[in-house]
N, C-alpha and C positions, 0 to 999 in steps of 0.2 A: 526434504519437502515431499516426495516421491514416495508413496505407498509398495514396495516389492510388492506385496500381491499384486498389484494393476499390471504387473508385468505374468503373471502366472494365470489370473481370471478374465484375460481379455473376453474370456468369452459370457463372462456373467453381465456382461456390457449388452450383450448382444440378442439379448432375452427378451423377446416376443410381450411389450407390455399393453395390449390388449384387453388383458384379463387382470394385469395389477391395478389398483388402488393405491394412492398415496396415504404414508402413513402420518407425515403432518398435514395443515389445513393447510387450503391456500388461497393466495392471493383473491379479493374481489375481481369477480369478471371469471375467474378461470373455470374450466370446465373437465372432465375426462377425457381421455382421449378419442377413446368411441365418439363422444361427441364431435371431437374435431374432425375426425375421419370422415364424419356425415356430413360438414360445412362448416359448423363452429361459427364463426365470426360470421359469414357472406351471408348470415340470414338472420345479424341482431342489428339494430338501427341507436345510435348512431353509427356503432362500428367501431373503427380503431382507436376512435382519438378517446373513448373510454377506456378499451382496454389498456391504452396506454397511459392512461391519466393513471389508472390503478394500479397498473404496475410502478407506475415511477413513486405514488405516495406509498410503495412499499415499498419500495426498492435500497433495503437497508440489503448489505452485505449477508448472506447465506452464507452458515457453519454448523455442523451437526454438532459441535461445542459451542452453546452457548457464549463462553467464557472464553472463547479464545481471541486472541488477542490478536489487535491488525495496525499495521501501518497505517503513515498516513499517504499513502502514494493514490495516485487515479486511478479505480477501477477498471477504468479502460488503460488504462497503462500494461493491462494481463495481455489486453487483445494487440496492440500496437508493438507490445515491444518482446514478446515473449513465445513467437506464432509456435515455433520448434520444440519449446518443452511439450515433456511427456505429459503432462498434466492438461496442457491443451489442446494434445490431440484427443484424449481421452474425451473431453469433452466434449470436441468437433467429431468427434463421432455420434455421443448419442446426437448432436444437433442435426446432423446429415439422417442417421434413421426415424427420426422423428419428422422430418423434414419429408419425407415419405409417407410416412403412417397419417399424417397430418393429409396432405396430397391425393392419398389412396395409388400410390405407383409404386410397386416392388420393382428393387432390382433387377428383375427379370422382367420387367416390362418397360415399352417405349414411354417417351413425353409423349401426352398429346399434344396435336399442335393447338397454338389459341384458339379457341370458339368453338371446340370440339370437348363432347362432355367429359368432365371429370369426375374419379370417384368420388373424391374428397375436394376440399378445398382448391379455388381454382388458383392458376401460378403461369405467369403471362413471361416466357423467355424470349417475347418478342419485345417488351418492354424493357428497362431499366429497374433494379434492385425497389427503387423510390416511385413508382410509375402502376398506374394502372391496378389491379387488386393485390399486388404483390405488401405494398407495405401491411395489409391485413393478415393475410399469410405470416409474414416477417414476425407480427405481435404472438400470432395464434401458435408458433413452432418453437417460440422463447419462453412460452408457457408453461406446451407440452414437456420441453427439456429439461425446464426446473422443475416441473412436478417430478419427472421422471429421475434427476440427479438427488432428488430428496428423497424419492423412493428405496434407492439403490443408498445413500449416504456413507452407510456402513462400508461400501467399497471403495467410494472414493474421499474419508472419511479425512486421510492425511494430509490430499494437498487441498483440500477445500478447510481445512484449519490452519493452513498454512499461513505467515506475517504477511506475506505480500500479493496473498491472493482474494481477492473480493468477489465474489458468485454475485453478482446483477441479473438483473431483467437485462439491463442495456446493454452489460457485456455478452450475457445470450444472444440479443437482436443484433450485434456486431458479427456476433459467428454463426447466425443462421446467413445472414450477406452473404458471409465468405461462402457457405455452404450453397446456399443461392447462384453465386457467381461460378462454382466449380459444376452444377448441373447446368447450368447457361451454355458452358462450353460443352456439354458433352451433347445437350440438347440441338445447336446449331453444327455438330458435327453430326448426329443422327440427321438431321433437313440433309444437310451434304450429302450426304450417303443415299439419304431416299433417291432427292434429285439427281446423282448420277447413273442411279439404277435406271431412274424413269426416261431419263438421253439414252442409256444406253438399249434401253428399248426401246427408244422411238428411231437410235440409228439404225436397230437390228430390223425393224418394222419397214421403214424406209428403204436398205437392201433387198429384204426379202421382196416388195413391191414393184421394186426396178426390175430383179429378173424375175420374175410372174409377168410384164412389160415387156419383155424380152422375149420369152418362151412363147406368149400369145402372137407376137408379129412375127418371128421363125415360122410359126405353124401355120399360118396366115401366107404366109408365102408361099405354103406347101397346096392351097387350096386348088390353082387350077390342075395342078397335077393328080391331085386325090380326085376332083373332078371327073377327070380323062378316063381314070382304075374304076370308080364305082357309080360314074352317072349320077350322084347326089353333090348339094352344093350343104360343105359343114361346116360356112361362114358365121352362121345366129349363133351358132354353137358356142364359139368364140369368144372368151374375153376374161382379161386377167384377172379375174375373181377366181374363176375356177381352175385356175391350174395351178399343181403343186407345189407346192416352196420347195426351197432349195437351201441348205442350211450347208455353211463353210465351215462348221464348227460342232463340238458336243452343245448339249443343253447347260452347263457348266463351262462357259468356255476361257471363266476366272483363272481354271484353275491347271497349271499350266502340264502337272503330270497328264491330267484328265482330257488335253489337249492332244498331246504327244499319243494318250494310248488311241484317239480316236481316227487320228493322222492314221497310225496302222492298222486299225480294223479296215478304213478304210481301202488302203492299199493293198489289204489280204484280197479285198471282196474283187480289187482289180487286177487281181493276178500277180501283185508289185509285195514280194519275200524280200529281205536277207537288206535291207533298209535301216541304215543308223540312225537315230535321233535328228543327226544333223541335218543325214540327207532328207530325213520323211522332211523337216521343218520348212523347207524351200517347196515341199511338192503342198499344189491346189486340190482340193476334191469337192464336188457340191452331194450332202448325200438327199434323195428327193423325200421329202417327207410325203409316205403315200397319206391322200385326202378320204376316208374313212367312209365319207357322206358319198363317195363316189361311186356309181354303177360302172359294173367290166365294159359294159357295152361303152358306156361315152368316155371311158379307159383304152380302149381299142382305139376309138377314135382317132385319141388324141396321140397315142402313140403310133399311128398309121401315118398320121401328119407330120410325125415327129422324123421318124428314117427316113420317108420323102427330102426333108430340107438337109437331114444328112447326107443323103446320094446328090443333093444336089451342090452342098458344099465340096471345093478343092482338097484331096487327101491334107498339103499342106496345110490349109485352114483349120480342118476337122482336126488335126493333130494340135493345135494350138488352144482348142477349146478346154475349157476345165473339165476332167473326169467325174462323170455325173454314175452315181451310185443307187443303184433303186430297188438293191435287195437287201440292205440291210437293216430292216423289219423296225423303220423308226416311221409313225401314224400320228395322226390327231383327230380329232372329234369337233374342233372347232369350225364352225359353220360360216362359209363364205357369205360376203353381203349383197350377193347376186344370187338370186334363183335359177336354178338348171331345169333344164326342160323335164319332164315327166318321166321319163326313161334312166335318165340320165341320174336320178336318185334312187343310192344302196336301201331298199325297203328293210331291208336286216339292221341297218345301223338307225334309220329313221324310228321305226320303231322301239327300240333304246333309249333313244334318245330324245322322244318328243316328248317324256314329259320334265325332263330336266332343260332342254334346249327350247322348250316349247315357244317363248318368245321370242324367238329367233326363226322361228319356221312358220309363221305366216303366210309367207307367200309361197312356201310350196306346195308342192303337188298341185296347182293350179295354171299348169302351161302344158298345154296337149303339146305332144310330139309332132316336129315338123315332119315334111316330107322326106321319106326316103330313111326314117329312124324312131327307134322303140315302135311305137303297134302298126307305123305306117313301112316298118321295113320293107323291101323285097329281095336282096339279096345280099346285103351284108350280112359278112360271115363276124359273129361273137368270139370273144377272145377274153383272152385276163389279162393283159401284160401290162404293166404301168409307164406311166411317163409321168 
């Protein structure tokens, strides 16, 4: 029953029909596929229950032999009892690329989720096979198939003359389902996959914010003493928007080589050699991502404030702190949702970046420098050093 060549021309299966034309007529109601690709059905009224009326008043058995002779078994008897043979996967395939070309989603691109536009014909895998625009879909891909399996004929010419094999409308609308139901699955494992990206950024997002939380009350603490050194109070200055993140991790932190090599850059940068896989995996490091948007001067600052609260920590405390790395030349350009005093903004990175960031910079350069910093200095000393 099985054509050997279907085993040699898998790939003539696979052929781009776009640009074919079918070489018999077809059915009322049917269209090209270009057309389906543009909408097809979601734009004829009543819709499906004609295309389906006309496919079922033709829905006689397809045979590129006229003359050849068929059982009398149920046509769906091919789809229910037969899933495994070669002859219908052969089939289930073109229904699955037509099922595409129909849709406008190649292989290489995501579902969209419902209510977000589609190329082609829209397909709701939040609904049910029977639900929602899908049964049009369903008519409009059973179409496309058979146009497209009469096109090709010649290839799959053996088992479609087969005694026990009947080519339907209905037995297509059966296997575009199936086809249906296997992108359902693949469609709510992509949602999965979005959504745990989106947690896992909102738990990275949420760390990164605790300690920014953290680093600002440390340095907070450090005020009366900075005080005392330089006669200025650098309390407004203050607040967890503008200081560094601090990242535990590569940018890739899936991936668990990419992890291990970033464990030892890090541990080179703190003087910490000759460290096995095992041992780096136990060791902490925070490396500080310098903030871009940042001038040296309110970098001084913050780093003046910053050895203050570590001369004021216990050696044994300071030893239990995570090893915070802050040369290893990892930046961002991402613009805090606080505005810094007038000083305290990189004019070299501002102007890069205002007219790609420009909605996000609003409100700066519009907070004069307080007392005792940028034009009202008097005798703080400038510096580069980061925190």
């Amino acid at each position: 029953m099985i054509d050997p060549q279907l085993l040699d021309d898998h790939q003539e299966l696979e052929t781009n029909v776009q640009g074919t034309s079918a070489a018999t007529s077809l059915a009322r109601g049917h269209r090209n596929p270009i057309y389906a690709a543009r909408g097809g059905l979601t734009r004829r009224n009543p819709g499906r229950n004609i295309a389906v009326e006309n496919n079922e008043l033709d829905d006689a058995p397809y045979a590129p032999d006229p003359l050849a002779e068929k059982d009398n078994s149920d046509p769906l008897d091919l789809v229910s009892k037969r899933m495994k043979d070669l002859d219908l996967v052969q089939q289930k395939s073109v229904v699955a690329r037509q099922f595409r070309l129909v849709t406008g989603v190649s292989k290489n691109d995501k579902w969209p989720k419902w209510g977000e536009q589609m190329p082609g014909m829209s397909v709701n895998f939040e609904a049910q096979v029977n639900e929602s625009d899908n049964p049009d879909l369903i008519v409009r891909v059973a179409e496309v198939s058979m146009q497209e399996l009469k096109a090709h004929s010649s290839v799959h010419a053996t088992w479609m003359n087969a005694l026990n094999v009947k080519l339907t409308y209905a037995v297509l609308r059966e296997l575009v389902k199936t086809s249906f139901r296997g992108f359902r699955t693949m469609y709510k494992a992509q949602m999965d996959q979005e959504k745990a990206s989106r947690q896992k950024k909102n738990e990275q997002a949420s760390r990164w914010q605790n300690r920014r939380n953290k680093k600002c009350d440390r340095l907070m603490s450090a005020v009366p003493r900075y005080m005392e050194i330089h006669g200025v109070d650098p309390s407004d200055l203050l607040t967890p928007d503008l200081m560094s993140d601090e990242a535990s991790g590569p940018e890739d932190d899936a991936d668990n080589e990419a992890v291990t090599t970033w464990r030892r850059q890090m541990a080179e940068h703190a003087g910490i050699t000759g460290k096995t896989d095992t041992q780096l995996a136990k060791m902490s490091f925070f490396e500080v991502i310098k903030p871009n948007w940042r001038s040296d001067e309110l970098t001084k600052v913050f780093r003046d404030l910053s050895e203050l609260f570590n001369e004021s920590v216990p050696i044994k405390s300071l030893r239990m702190m995570v090893e915070r790395i802050r040369d290893a030349g990892r930046s961002t350009d991402d613009v805090p949702g606080y505005a810094p005093y007038d000083f305290g903004v990189n004019m070299e990175w501002y102007e890069r970046v205002k007219e790609t960031h420009g909605r996000c910079l609003g409100g700066w350069l519009k907070h004069p420098d307080p007392p005792g910093f940028g034009e009202n200095v008097t005798s703080t000393e400038l510096g580069t050093s980061e925190t």
